[in-house]
C-alpha positions in Angstrom: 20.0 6.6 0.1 21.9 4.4 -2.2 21.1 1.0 -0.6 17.5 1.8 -0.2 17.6 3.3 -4.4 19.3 -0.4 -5.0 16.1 -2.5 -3.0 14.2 0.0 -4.4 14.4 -0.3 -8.5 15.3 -4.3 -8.0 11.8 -4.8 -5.8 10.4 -3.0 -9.0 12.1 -4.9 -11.4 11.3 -8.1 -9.7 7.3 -7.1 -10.1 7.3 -5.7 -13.2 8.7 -9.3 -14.3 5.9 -11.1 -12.3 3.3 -8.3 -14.3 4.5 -8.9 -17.2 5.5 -12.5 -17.0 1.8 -13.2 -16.0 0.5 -11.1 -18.9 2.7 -13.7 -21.8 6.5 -13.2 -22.3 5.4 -13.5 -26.1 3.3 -10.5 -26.0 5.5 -7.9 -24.0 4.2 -5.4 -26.9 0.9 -6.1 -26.0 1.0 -5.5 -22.4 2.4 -1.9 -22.9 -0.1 -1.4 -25.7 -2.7 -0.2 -23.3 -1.3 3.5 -22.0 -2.8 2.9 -18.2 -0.6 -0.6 -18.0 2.1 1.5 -19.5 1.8 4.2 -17.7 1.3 2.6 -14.6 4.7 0.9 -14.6 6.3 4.6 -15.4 4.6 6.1 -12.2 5.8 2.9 -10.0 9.6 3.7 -10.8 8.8 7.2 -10.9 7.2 7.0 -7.0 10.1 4.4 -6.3 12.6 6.7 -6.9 11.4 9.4 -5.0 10.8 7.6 -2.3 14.0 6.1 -1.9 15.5 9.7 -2.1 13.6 10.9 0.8 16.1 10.8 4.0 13.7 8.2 6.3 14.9 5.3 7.7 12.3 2.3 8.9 12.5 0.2 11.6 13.1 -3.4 11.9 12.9 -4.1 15.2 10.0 -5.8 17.0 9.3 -2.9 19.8 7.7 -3.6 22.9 4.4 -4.7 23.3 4.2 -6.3 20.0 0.9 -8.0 19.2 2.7 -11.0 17.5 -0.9 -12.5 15.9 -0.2 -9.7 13.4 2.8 -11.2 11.8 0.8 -14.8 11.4 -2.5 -13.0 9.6 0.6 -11.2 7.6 2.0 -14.7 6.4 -1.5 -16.1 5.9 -2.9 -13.3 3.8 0.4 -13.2 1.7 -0.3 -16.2 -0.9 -3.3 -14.2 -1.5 -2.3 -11.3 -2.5 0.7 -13.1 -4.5 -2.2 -15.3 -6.5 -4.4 -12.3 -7.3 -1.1 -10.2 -7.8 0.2 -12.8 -10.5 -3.8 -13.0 -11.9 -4.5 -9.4 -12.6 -2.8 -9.3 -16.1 -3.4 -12.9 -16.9 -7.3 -12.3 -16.6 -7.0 -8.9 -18.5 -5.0 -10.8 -21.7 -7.7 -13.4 -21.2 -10.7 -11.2 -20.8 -11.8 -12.8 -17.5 -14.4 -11.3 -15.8 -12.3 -7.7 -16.8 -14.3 -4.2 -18.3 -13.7 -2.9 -21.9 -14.2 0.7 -20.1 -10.7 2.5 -20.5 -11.8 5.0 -18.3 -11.6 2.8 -15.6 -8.3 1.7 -16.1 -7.3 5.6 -16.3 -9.0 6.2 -13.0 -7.0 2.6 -11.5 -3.7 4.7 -12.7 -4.9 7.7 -10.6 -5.6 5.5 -7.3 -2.1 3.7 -7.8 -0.5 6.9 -7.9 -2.2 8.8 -4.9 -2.5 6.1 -2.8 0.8 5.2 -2.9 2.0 8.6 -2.5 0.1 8.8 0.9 1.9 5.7 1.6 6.0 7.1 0.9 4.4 10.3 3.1 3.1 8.5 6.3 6.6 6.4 6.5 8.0 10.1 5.9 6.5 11.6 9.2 6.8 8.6 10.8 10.9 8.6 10.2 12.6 5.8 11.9 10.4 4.8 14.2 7.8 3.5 11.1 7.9 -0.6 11.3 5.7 -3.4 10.0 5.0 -5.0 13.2 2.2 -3.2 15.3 4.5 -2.1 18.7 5.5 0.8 20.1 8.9 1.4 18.8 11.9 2.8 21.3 11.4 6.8 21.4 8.0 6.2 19.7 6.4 9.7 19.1 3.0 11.0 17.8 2.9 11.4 14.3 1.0 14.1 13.8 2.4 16.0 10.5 2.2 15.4 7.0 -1.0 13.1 5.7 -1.5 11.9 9.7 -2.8 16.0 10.2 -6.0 14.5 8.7 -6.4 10.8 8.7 -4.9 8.5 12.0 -3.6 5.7 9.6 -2.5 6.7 6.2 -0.2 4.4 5.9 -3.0 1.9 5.6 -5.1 4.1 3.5 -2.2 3.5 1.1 -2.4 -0.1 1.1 -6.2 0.2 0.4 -5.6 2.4 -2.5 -2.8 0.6 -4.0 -4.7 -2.9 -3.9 -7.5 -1.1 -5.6 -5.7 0.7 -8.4 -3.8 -1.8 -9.4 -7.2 -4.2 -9.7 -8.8 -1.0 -11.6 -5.6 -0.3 -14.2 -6.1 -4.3 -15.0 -9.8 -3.5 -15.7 -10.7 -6.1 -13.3 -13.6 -4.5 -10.9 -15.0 -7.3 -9.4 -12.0 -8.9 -8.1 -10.2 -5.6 -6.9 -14.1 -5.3 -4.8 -13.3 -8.7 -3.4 -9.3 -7.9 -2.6 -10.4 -4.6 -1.6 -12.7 -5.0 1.0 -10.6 -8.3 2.3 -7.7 -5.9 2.7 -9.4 -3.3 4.3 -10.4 -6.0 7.0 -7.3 -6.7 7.6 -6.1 -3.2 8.0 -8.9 -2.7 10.1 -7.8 -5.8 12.7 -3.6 -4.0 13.0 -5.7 -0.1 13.7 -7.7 -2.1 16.0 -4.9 -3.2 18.1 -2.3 -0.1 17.1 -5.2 2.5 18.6 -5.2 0.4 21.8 -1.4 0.4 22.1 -1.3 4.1 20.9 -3.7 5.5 23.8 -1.9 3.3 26.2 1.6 4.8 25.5 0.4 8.7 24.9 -2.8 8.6 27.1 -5.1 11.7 26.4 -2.9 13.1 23.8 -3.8 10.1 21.5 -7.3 10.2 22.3 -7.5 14.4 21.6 -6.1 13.6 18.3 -8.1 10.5 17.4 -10.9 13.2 18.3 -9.6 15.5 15.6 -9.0 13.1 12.7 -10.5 9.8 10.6 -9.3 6.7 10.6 -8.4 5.9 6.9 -10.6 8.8 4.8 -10.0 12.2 5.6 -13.0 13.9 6.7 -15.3 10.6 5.8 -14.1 7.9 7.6 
């Protein structure tokens, strides 16, 4: 627990510098001047610490059967989620392209918050076996408790929810549509290729499930 409470509050320093660094180091107040920025960096270290208390491990090996292409879409998505990342609070001081609606940055802080909550779950029921790469990890079971009881990929839901939240708390709607629907494409291309791999490995048992569940929504989609 300690090592991963150490990554944990330094991975959220390191982005609450990059927030806060984009916003204006000479206007620190007025970055938390907004509750929903505010509170939004409160929940983060809040949902930080909690899950780096939970007793998970994650894996870090490269399985069998890894579909490799993933890790290169990875590497070329990443400067784009680092640009719009580092733009979120530079367009909000600037008032590009964001809303004056509060409520909408209330309902970004609400997103964050679930969605990443659904996130620290799914690695919860997937325990050690959880990994970035899309494999079948040694001892791979079927995740089939907490959030995976009603959507096959919450994990990714997560990811959707996060990208959206934090666009939404930055009042910035159009270009949290744009990063929203381009990361839901790309989680779409890894459950793709993990459902493939997944009824390879556990056969009708997968496919039962995938009968009884969504893919990213529960009882939607």
């Amino acid at each position: 627990m300690g090592k991963r409470l150490i990554r944990g509050v330094v991975t959220w320093l390191i982005e609450t510098l990059i927030l806060t660094g984009a916003w204006g180091w000479d206007d620190f107040s007025g970055f938390v001047s907004v509750k929903p920025r505010m509170v939004l960096l409160l929940a983060w270290l809040a949902l930080t610490l909690y899950g780096a208390g939970l007793n998970t491990g994650t894996s870090r090996a490269s399985g069998t059967n890894e579909i490799r292409r993933h890790r290169h879409i990875f590497w070329a998505i990443l400067p784009v989620l680092v640009l719009w990342f580092c733009y979120l609070p530079y367009a909000d001081r600037h008032q590009m392209g964001t809303s004056e609606i509060v409520l909408l940055r209330w309902l970004g802080c609400l997103v964050f918050v679930v969605s990443y909550w659904i996130r620290i779950e799914a690695i919860r029921a997937q325990g050690a076996q959880f990994s970035c790469a899309v494999s079948i990890q040694s001892g791979h079971r079927l995740a089939i408790g907490g959030p995976y009881r009603w959507a096959r990929h919450p994990a990714y839901t997560g990811v959707i929810g996060v990208v959206l939240g934090l666009s939404l708390v930055f009042a910035n709607p159009i270009v949290g549509t744009a990063m929203t629907v381009l990361v839901w494409f790309w989680m779409e291309t890894r459950i793709w290729d993990e459902e493939k791999l997944l009824t390879a490995e556990f056969g009708g048992s997968y496919t039962d499930y995938a009968h009884k569940t969504r893919k990213l929504i529960p009882f939607i989609y």
